[in-house]
Structures are given as structure tokens and as C-alpha cells.
C-alpha positions in Angstrom: 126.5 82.5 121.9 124.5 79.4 122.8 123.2 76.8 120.4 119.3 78.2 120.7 120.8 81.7 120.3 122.1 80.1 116.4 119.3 78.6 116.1 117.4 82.2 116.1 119.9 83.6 113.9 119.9 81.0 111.2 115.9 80.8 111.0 116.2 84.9 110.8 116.7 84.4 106.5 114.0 81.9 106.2 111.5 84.4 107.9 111.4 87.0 106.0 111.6 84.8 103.1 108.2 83.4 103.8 107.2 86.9 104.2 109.0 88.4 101.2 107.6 85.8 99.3 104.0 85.9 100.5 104.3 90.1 100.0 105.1 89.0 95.9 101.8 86.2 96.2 100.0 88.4 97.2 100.9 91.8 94.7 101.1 89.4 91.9 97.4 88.3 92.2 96.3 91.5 92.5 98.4 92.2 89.3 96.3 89.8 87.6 93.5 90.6 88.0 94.0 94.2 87.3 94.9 93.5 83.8 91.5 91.2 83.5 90.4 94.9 84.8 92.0 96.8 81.8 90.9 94.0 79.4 87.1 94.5 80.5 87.8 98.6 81.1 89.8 100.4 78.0 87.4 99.2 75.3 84.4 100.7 77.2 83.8 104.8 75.1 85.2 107.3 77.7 86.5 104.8 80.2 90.3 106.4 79.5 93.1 105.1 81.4 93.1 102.3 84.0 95.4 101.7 87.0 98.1 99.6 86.7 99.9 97.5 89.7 103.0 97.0 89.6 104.9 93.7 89.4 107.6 92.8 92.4 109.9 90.3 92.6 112.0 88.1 95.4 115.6 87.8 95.0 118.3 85.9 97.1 121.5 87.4 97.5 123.7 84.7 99.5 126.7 86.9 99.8 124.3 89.6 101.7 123.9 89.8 105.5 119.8 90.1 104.4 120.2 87.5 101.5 116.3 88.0 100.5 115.2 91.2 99.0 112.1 92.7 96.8 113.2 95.1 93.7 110.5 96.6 91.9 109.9 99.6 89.5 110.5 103.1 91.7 107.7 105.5 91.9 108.8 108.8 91.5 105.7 111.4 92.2 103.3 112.4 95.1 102.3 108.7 96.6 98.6 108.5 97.6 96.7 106.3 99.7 93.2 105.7 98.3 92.6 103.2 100.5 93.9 102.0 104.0 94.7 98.6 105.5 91.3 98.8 107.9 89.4 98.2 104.4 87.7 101.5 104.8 87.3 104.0 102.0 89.4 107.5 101.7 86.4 109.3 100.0 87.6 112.4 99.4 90.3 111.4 97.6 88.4 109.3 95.4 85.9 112.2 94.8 88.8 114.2 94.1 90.8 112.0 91.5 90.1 110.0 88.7 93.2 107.5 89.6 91.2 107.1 93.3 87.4 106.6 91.3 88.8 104.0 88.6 90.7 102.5 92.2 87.6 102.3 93.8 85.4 100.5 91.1 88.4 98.3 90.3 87.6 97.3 94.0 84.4 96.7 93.5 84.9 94.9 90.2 86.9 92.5 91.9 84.7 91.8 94.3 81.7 91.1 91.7 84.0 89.0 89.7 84.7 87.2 92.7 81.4 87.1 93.9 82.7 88.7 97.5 85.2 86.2 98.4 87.9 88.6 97.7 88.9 92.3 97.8 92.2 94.0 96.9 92.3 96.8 99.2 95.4 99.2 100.2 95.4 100.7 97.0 98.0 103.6 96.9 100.3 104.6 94.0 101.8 107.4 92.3 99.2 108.1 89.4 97.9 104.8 88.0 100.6 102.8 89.0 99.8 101.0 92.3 102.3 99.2 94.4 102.0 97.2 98.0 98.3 96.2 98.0 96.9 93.7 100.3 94.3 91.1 99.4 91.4 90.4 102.0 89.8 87.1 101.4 86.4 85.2 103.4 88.0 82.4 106.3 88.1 79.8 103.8 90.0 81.9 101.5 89.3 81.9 97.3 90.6 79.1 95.0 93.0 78.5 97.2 94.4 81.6 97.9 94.4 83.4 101.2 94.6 87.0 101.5 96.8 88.9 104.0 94.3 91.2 105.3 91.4 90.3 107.7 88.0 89.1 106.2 86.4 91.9 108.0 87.4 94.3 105.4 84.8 92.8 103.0 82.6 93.4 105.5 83.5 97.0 105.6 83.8 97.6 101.7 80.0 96.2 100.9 79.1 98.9 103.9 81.1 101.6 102.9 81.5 101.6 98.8 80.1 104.2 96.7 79.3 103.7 93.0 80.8 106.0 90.9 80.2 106.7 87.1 83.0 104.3 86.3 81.2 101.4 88.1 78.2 102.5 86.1 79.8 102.0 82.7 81.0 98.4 84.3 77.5 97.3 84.7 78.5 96.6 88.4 75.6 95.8 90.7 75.0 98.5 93.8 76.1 97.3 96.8 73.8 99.2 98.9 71.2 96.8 98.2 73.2 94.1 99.6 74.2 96.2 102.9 70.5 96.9 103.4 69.6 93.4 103.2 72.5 92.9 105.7 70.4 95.3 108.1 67.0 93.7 107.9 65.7 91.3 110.8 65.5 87.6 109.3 62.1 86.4 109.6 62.0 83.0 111.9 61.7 79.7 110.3 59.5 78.4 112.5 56.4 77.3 111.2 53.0 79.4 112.8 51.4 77.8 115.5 47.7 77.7 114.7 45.7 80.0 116.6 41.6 79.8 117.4 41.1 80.8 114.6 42.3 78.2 112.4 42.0 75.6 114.3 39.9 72.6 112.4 37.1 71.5 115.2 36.0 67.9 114.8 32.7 66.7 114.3 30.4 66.4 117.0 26.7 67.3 117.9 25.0 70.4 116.5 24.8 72.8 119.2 21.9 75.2 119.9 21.2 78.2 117.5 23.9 77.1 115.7 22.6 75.8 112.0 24.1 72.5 110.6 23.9 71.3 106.8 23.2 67.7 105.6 23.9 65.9 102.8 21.4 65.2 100.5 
């Protein structure tokens, strides 16, 4: 084996510990600001449960051939996706479940509170309990933090969200308004060229037929 050959193999461990590490960044944050979420959510009359992700952690285990590793709590039930990695919305789902709904407006809260700089989209879980999201974030990222999902999921979410009765009891502003918006021609600038019309004529001899007023 030739020195670039070790080279590969030693820089193997430090790969997928920036990865590793970035996968618990990113899960982490979204952990946050779930429970802001659950703050906001459980006190509201009616509201009920609200979904939970999950925390992850890295671990290095020198005497390991993989040395870095992620443990975190096992899901044991049906897993759902209530929404994918191409930041589009699994409807049905949602419609059908009140885990996919309270999903869907935590979503949208997050992207209010953020004020669309960020989304926390591939929300799946068993239940309430979520696990491996990704975070999509505008070019220049939020705070400081950069997602791991493209920026054109945002895009996507204001174009595709739904309101439910959830975001309702939120106070969350429609979206729909801001897609439509989005959709309308922007009106040019440019300021109007005077036509005939408005055009100021300077002073000059009365002209025949035409009548005239003098000052006093």
C-alpha cells in the first residue's frame, strides 16, 4: 500500500466525524427549537400533545475499526415520514394524523419564528417522537447556522403548506398570502414618461380662437 493509499485510509475516521458531528448540529437545533414549540403549544386549551425530537449523540470509540458512532433512543413502532428531503409536503398523511398536523404547523412555526430563514423539514418518527430531521436554511444561513438541506425547500414549503387548525390556535400568519405575492408581476420603478397630455407648454403668443386670461 502506497503512502497516498494511507493517506485515504487515515482521513476515512475524520470524515465521517465531520459528518457524524454535523448530523448531531443539526438534530440538536431542531431539538431546540421544538421544545420553544411545546413551551408556546401545551398551554394553549385543546392543543394536547406536541412532538418531540429526539436528542443524538457522537461518541468515539478508539479501539473500533469505525471509532465514531451516533447512539440515540430506539423507536420501536410503525416509522412515518411526514415529510421528505425535497421539502415537499406528504398531505395525506398529515390529514390523516394528528402527529403529521402538529408536524406540519411545527414547521410552519419555525419558519414564522424565524421569519423564513429557516425550516426543519424531514420530519418522520414513530408517534411524536421524531428522529433524523434536516434543517434547510436561506444562502447566508441563520445566526450562524447552516442547514444541511438546500434553500429551495423554503421555497417549496411557503408554496405548498396548508394551515391546519393547530396553526390556527398558534396565531400563525397564512402563507398563501405570501406565495400569491410571490406570483404577482412587480410593477417597474421607472418613473412615467410624460405623455401630451401632461406636458407643461411654455408661454408664448395667444393663438387664434384660442381665449387667453390676464392679470388684473
Amino acid at each position: 500500500m502506497g503512502p497516498w493509499a494511507r493517506d485515504q485510509k487515515s482521513s476515512l475516521p475524520s470524515c465521517k466525524s465531520r459528518v457524524l458531528t454535523k448530523e448531531c448540529y443539526v438534530q440538536n437545533t431542531a431539538r431546540q427549537y421544538a421544545q420553544i414549540y411545546a413551551a408556546e403549544a401545551q398551554p394553549l386549551e385543546g392543543f394536547g400533545e406536541v412532538p418531540e425530537i429526539i436528542p443524538i449523540f457522537l461518541i468515539h470509540r478508539p479501539a473500533n475499526n469505525i471509532p465514531y458512532a451516533t447512539v440515540e433512543e430506539e423507536l420501536i413502532g410503525e416509522f412515518v415520514k411526514y415529510s421528505i428531503r425535497d421539502g415537499k409536503e406528504i398531505n395525506f398523511l398529515r390529514r390523516e394524523s394528528e402527529a403529521g398536523q402538529k408536524c406540519c404547523t411545527f414547521q410552519h412555526w419555525v419558519y414564522q419564528k424565524t421569519s423564513g430563514c429557516l425550516l426543519v423539514t424531514d420530519m418522520q418518527g414513530v408517534g411524536m417522537k421524531l428522529t433524523d430531521v434536516g434543517i434547510a436554511t436561506l444562502a447566508k444561513g441563520y445566526k450562524g447556522f447552516k442547514g444541511n438541506c438546500s434553500m429551495t425547500f423554503i421555497d417549496q414549503f411557503e408554496a405548498l403548506h396548508q394551515c391546519n387548525k393547530y396553526c390556527k390556535m398558534l396565531g400563525l400568519r397564512s402563507l398563501q398570502n405570501i406565495s400569491q405575492r410571490q406570483k404577482e408581476p412587480r410593477v417597474s420603478k421607472n418613473k412615467t414618461r410624460p405623455n401630451s397630455t401632461t406636458v407643461k407648454m411654455a408661454p408664448g403668443p395667444p393663438t387664434a380662437g384660442r381665449k387667453t386670461s390676464r392679470p388684473l
